[in-house]
C-alpha positions in Angstrom: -85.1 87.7 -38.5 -85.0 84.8 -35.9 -81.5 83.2 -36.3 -80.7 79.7 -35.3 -77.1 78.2 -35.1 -76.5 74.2 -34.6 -73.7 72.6 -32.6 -70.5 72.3 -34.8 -67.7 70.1 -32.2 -67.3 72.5 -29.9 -68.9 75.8 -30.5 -72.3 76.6 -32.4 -71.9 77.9 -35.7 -74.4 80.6 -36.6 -75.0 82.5 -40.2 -76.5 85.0 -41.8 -75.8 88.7 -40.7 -74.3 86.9 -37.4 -71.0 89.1 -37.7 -72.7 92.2 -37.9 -74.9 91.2 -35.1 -73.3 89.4 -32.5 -69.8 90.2 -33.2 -68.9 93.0 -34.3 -71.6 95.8 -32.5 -71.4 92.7 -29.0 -68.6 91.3 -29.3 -70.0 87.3 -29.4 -68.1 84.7 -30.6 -65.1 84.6 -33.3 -65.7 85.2 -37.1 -65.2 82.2 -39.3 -66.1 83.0 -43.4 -68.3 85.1 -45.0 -70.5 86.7 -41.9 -70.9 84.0 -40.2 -69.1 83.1 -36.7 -68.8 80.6 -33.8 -70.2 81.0 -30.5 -68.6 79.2 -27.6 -71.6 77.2 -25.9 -72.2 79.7 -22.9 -72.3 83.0 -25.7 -74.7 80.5 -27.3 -76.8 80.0 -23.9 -76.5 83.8 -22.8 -77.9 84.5 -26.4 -80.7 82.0 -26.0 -81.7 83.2 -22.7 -82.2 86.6 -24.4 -84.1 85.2 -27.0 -80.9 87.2 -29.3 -80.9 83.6 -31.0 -84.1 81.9 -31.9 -82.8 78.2 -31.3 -79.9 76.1 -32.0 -80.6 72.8 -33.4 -84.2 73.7 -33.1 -83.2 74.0 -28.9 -84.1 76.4 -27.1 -82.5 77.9 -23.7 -83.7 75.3 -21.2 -83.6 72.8 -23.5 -79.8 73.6 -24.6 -78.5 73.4 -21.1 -79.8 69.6 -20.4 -78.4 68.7 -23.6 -74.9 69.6 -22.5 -72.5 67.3 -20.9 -70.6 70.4 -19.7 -70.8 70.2 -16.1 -69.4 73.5 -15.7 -71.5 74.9 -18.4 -74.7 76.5 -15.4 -71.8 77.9 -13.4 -70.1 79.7 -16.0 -73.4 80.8 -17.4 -74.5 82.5 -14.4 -70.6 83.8 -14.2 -71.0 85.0 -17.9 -74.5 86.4 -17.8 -73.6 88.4 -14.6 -70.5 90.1 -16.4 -72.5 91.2 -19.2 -75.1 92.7 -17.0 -73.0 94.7 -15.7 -71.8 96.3 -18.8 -68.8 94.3 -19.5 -68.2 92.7 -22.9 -66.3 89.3 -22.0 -65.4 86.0 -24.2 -63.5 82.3 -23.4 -60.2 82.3 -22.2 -59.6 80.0 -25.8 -57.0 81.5 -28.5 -59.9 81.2 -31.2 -61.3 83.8 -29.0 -58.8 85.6 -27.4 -57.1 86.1 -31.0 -59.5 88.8 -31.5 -58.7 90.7 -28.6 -55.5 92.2 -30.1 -56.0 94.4 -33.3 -53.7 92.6 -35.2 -55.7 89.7 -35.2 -52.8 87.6 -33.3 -53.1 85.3 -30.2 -52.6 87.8 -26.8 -51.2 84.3 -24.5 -51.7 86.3 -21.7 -55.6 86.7 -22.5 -55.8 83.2 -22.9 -53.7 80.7 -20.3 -54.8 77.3 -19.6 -57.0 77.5 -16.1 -58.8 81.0 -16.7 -62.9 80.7 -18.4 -63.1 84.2 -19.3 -61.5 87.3 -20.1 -63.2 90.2 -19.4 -62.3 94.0 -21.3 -62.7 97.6 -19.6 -66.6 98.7 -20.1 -66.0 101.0 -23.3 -63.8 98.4 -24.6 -64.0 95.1 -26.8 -62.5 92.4 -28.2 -61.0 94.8 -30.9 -59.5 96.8 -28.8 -56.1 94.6 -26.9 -57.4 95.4 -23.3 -58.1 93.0 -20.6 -59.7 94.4 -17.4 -60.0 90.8 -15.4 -59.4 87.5 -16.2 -61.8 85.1 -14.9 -61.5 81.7 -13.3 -65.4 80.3 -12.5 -65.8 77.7 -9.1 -68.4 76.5 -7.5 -68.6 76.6 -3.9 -67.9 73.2 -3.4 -65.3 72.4 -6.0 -61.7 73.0 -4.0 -59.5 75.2 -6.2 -55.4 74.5 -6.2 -53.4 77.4 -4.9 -51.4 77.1 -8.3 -54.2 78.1 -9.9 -54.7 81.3 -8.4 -52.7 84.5 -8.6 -53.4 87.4 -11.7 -57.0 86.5 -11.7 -60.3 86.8 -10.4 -61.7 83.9 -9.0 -65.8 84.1 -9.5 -67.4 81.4 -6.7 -70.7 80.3 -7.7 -72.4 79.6 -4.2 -75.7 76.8 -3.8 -78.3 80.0 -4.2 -76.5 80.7 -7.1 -75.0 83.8 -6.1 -72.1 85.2 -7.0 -69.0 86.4 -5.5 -65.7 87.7 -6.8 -62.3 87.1 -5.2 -59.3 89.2 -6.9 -56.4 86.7 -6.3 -52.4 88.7 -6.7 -48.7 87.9 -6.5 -47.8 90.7 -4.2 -44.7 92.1 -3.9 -44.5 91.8 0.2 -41.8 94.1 1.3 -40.9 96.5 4.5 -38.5 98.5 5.8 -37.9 96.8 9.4 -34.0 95.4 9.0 -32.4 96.3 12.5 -29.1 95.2 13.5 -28.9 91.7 15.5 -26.6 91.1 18.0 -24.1 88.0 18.4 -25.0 85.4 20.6 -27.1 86.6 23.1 -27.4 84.2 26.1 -30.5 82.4 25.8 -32.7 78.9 27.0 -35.0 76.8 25.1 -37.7 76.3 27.6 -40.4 73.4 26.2 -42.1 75.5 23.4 -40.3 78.9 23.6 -36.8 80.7 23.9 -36.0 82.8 26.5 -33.5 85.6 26.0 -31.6 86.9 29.0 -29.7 90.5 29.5 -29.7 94.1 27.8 -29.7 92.7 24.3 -33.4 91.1 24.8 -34.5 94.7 24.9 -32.7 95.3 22.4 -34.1 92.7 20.0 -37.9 93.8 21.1 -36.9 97.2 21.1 -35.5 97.4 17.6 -36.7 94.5 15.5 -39.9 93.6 17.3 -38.6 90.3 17.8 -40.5 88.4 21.1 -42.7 89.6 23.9 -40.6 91.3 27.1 -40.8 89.9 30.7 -40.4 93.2 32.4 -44.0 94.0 31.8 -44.9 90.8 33.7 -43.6 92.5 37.0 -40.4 90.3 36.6 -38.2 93.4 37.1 -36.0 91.1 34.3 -34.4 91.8 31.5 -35.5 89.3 29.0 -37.4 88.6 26.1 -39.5 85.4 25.3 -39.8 84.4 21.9 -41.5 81.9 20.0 -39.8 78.7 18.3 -39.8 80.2 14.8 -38.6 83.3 16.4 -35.7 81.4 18.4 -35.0 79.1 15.4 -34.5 81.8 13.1 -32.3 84.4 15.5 -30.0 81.5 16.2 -29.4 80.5 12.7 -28.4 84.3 12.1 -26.2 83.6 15.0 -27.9 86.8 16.8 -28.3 84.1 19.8 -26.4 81.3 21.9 -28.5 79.0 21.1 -27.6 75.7 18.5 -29.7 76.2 15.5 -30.5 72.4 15.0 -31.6 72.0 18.3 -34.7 74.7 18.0 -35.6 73.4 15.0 -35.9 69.5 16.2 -37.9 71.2 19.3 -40.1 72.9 16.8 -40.6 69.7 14.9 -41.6 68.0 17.9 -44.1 70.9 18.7 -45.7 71.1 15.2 -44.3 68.6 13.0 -43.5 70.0 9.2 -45.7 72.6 9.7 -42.7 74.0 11.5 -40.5 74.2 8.5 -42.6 75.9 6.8 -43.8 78.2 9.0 -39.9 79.3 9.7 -39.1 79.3 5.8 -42.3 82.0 5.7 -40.8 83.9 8.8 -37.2 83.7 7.5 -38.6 85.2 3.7 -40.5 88.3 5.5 -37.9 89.2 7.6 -35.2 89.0 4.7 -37.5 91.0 2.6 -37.6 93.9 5.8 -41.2 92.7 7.4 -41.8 92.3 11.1 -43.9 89.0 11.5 -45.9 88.6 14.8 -47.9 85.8 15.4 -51.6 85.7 14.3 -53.2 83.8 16.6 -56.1 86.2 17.6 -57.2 86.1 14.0 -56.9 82.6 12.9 -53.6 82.8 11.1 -50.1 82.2 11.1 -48.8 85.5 11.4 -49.7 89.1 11.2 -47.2 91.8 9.5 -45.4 95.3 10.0 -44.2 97.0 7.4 -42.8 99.8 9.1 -42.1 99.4 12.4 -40.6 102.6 14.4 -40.9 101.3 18.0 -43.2 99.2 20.3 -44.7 102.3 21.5 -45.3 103.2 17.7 -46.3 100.2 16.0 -49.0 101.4 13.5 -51.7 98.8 12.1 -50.8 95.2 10.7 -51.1 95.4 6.9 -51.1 91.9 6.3 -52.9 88.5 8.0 -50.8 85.3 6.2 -51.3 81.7 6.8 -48.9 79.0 5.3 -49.4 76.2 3.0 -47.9 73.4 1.1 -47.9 74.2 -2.4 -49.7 71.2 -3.0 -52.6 73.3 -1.2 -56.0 73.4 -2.9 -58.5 75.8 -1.2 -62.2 74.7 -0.2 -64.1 78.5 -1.8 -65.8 78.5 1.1 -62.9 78.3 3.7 -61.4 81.7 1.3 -64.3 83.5 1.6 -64.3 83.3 5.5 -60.6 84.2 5.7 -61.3 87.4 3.2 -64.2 88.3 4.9 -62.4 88.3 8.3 -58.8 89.7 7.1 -61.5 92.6 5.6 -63.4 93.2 9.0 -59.6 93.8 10.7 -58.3 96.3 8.2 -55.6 93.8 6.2 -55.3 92.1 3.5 -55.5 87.9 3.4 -52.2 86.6 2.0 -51.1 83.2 2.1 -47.4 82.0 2.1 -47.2 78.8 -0.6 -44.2 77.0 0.4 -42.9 75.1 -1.9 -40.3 71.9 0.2 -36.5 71.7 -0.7 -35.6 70.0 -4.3 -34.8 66.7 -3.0 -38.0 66.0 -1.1 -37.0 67.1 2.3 -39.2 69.5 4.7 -38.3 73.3 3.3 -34.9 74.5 5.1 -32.8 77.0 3.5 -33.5 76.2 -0.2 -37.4 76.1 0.8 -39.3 78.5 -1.9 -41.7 81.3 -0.9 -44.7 82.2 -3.1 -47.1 84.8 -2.3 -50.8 85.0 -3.1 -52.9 87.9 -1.5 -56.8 87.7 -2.1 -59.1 90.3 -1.8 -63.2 90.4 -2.2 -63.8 92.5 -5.7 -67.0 94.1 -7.6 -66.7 94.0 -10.8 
């Protein structure tokens, strides 16, 4: 029987044995009376395309996606089609949809939260069986994505040769077990963009916290320990140096503007939670990370390659899918820092806000 649906607001509405044949054995669409059900326009396209549904409103495929005034409608298409083709049943992130995912018929708000296009259940599963394997955001590659919006989801980038390529976006938990003991005001000189630390305890704070970069290596035959701003700023806030707090923070300022507040609210967060931060330089970030480190002649692997951001940050798909690609190539995972700046508008200080986001490349 070739079945047609027409357009009814915002979904097509299809009859006949539609229930039995769509939703209930594919898992299309939502049941409204009887056996019919709607279809959310892209279910209605992916059925079209596989000639499933004859027409709707006597349209067929092509015809239905120049009709729509969806600009996102191709994207998510492609995004949808893909998914099913590789064995997954999936439906809008909507709660006409999403109702149906929980076998009692009742809205899951965690399968269906403002931002996401799609949920997607384990293959084996569908929507009558209160599983979620992914839930799907859909971009294309030139449409910048805020940072708020990412985080417990997969981010599918549509590129310009329509290909497709699936970021999983997480709120890690970034923790370690590097907490040494500081010393108390360790003599020490803020030298244009850096701090040098002078005696035995310079050793100490390399030795034992991984904290700066020794001159004794440099064929000094010194004691002493150069570290960077954020490094100095932070040690003499935690009074570990002589050093006035204020005044390596203004130098830091002066060296990077309010990047520098945020950069130290990011140190200050990894070292509280027990990680060793080192700069990233060499790989286009802010900072790399040790989770556990024993010693500088046992350092083990970074884990972690984190640049900082505003929390106003929105992220160009293309500029995430070269920091994934090259946090991959090194071994560590891309994490970003989202900092949000004190309550009353100032650049981030103490009551600065940490959020973490940690992207990785997925297939599905």
């Amino acid at each position: 029987m070739n079945i047609e649906g027409h357009v009814d607001g915002d979904v097509v509405h299809v009859g006949h044995d539609a229930r039995q044949r769509f939703h209930d054995s594919r898992g299309y669409g939502y049941p409204l009376d009887g056996n019919d059900v709607a279809l959310a326009p892209v279910e209605a396209a992916h059925l079209l395309a596989r000639d499933d549904l004859a027409a709707v409103d006597g349209m067929d495929f092509r015809a239905f996606l120049r009709a729509s005034d969806d600009p996102t409608l191709p994207v998510r298409y492609l995004v949808y089609a893909d998914l099913r083709e590789r064995g997954f049943y999936c439906a809008p992130s909507h709660p006409d949809w999403t109702a149906f995912a929980r076998t009692d018929g009742t809205a899951d708000d965690a399968g269906s939260r403002g931002g996401d296009d799609l949920v997607v259940y384990p293959r084996g599963s569908g929507p009558g069986d209160g599983e979620l394997a992914y839930r799907v955001r859909v971009t294309g590659e030139r449409t910048a994505v805020p940072a708020s919006a990412l985080g417990d989801c997969v981010l599918a980038v549509v590129d310009e040769e329509s290909e497709i390529t699936y970021l999983d976006t997480t709120r890690p938990d970034v923790t370690g077990d590097v907490r040494p003991d500081l010393p108390e005001r360790v003599d020490a000189d803020l030298l244009a963009d850096r701090v040098t630390v002078w005696g035995d305890a310079a050793d100490a704070l390399y030795e034992r916290g991984f904290y700066g970069t020794p001159l004794s290596g440099r064929d000094t035959g010194r004691d002493a320990v150069v570290l960077s701003l954020v490094e100095g700023a932070f040690l003499a806030a935690e009074g570990a140096l002589a050093l006035d707090p204020a005044e390596a923070v203004a130098r830091g300022r002066s060296v990077e503007g309010e990047r520098f507040d945020r950069r130290l609210a990011t140190y200050r967060d990894l070292r509280a939670s027990g990680v060793a931060p080192k700069t990233g330089f060499k790989f286009g970030a802010d900072f790399r990370t040790y989770a556990d480190f024993q010693s500088p002649d046992d350092v083990g692997h970074s884990e972690r390659l984190v640049r900082v951001l505003p929390s106003e940050h929105a992220f160009a798909p293309r500029d995430l899918a070269l920091d994934v690609r090259l946090a991959n190539g090194v071994k560590k995972t891309m994490t970003y820092a989202i900092v949000d700046a004190d309550g009353d508008g100032s650049p981030p200080g103490d009551a600065a806000t940490v959020d973490w986001l940690a992207i990785q490349r997925l297939t599905p």
